[in-house]
C-alpha positions in Angstrom: -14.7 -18.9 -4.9 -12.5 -15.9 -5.0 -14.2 -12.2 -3.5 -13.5 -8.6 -4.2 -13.6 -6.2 -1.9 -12.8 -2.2 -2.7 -11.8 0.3 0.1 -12.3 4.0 -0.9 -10.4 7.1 -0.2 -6.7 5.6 0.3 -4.1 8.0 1.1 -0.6 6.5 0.3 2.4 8.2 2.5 6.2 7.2 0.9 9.1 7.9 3.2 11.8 7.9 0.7 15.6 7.9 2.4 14.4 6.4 5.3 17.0 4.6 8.1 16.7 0.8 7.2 17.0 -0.5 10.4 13.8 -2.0 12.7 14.7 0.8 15.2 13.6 3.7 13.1 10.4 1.8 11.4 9.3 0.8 14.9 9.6 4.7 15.8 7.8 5.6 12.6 4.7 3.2 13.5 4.9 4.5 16.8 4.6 7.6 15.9 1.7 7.2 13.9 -0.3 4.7 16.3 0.3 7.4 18.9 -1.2 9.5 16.5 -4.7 7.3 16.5 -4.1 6.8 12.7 -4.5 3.3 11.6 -1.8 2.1 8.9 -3.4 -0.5 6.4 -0.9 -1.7 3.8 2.5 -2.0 4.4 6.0 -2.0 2.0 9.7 -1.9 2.4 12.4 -2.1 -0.3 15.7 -3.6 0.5 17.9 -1.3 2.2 20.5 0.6 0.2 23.0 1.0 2.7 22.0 2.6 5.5 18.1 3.4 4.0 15.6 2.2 2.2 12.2 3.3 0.9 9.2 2.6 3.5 5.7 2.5 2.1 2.1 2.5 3.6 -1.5 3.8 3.1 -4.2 5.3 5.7 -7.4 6.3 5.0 -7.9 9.9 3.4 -9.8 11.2 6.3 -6.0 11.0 8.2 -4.2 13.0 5.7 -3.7 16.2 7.7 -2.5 14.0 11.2 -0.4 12.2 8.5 1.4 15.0 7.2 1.7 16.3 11.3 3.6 12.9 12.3 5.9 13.1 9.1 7.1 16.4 9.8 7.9 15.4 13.2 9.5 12.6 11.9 11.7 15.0 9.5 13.3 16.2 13.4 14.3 13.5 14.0 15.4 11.9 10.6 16.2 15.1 8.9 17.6 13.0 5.0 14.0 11.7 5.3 11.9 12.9 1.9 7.9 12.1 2.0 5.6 11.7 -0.9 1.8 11.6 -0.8 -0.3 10.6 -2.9 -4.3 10.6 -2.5 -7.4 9.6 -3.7 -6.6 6.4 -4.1 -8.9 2.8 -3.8 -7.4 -0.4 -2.3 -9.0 -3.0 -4.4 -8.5 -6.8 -2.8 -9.1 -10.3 -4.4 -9.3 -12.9 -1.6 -9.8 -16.1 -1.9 -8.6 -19.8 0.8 -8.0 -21.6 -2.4 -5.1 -19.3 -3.8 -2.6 -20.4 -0.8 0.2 -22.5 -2.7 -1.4 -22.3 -5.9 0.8 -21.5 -8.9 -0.7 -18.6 -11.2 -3.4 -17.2 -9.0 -1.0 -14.1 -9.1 -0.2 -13.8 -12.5 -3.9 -14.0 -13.2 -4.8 -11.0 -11.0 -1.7 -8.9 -12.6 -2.4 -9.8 -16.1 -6.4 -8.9 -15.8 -5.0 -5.2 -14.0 -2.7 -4.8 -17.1 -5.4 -5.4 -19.4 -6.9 -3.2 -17.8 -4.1 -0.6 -17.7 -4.3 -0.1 -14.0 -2.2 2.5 -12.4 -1.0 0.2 -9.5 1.0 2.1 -6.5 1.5 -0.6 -4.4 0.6 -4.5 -4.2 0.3 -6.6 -1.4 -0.4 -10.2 -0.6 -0.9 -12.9 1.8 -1.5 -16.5 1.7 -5.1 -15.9 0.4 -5.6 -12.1 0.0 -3.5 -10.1 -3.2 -4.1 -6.3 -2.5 -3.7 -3.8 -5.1 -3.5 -0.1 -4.6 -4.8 1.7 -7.9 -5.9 5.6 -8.9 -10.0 5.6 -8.3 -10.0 6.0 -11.8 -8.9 2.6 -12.8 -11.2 0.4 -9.9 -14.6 0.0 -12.1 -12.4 -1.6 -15.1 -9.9 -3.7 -13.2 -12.6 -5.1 -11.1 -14.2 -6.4 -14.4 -11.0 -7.6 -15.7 -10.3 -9.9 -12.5 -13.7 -11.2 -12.7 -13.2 -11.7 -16.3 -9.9 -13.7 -16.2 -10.8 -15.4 -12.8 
């Protein structure tokens, strides 16, 4: 039996031109922890050369420390460009029996289209698919996972 859990209030930070090497993203989450800000879900894209776009969320209540640790981070990494977008609601499905089974994903993407969900960032586990989505979207995708689950 699968659950859904929504977190409210999502902040997601993009570092865009960031240095693709476990250096730098160490230093960024260093950064950040020594900040006391806690850094939920987590995305990378594969490096372009020498960067790559580095992706994560905190909640809202961290949005001014946020924007403090990134423009400390601009010293340092001064190519670094940050987007921010708030407001957001982490909306997860989880479920033991998913692990290894094939479609459990596609059903949880095709009930968010149907829903025309603006997703900003996905992420999964053996038993957990997390979706990021504008608060505007949560009350109908909810129904459409529950629906095609």
């Amino acid at each position: 039996m699968f659950d859904i859990t929504v977190k409210e209030d999502v902040t997601l930070i993009s570092l865009h031109d960031s240095p693709a090497n476990i250096h730098a993203i160490a230093q960024v989450f260093r950064c950040i922890a020594e900040a006391g800000i806690a850094v939920d879900m987590i995305s990378q894209t594969l490096p372009n050369g020498q960067h790559s776009n580095l992706s994560f969320t905190v909640d809202g209540e961290d949005f001014g420390g946020i924007l403090r640790v990134a423009a400390g981070l601009r010293e340092s990494y001064p190519d670094l460009k940050i987007s921010v977008s708030s407001g957001n609601c982490k909306i997860s499905v989880f479920d033991e029996q998913m692990n290894g089974v094939p479609g459990y994903a596609a059903k949880v993407f095709a009930a968010a289209a149907a829903a025309h969900a603006d997703i900003r960032m996905v992420t999964t586990s053996e038993c957990d698919i997390s979706m990021l989505v504008v608060q505007a979207d949560v009350e109908n995708t909810i129904r459409a996972i529950r629906e095609i689950l």
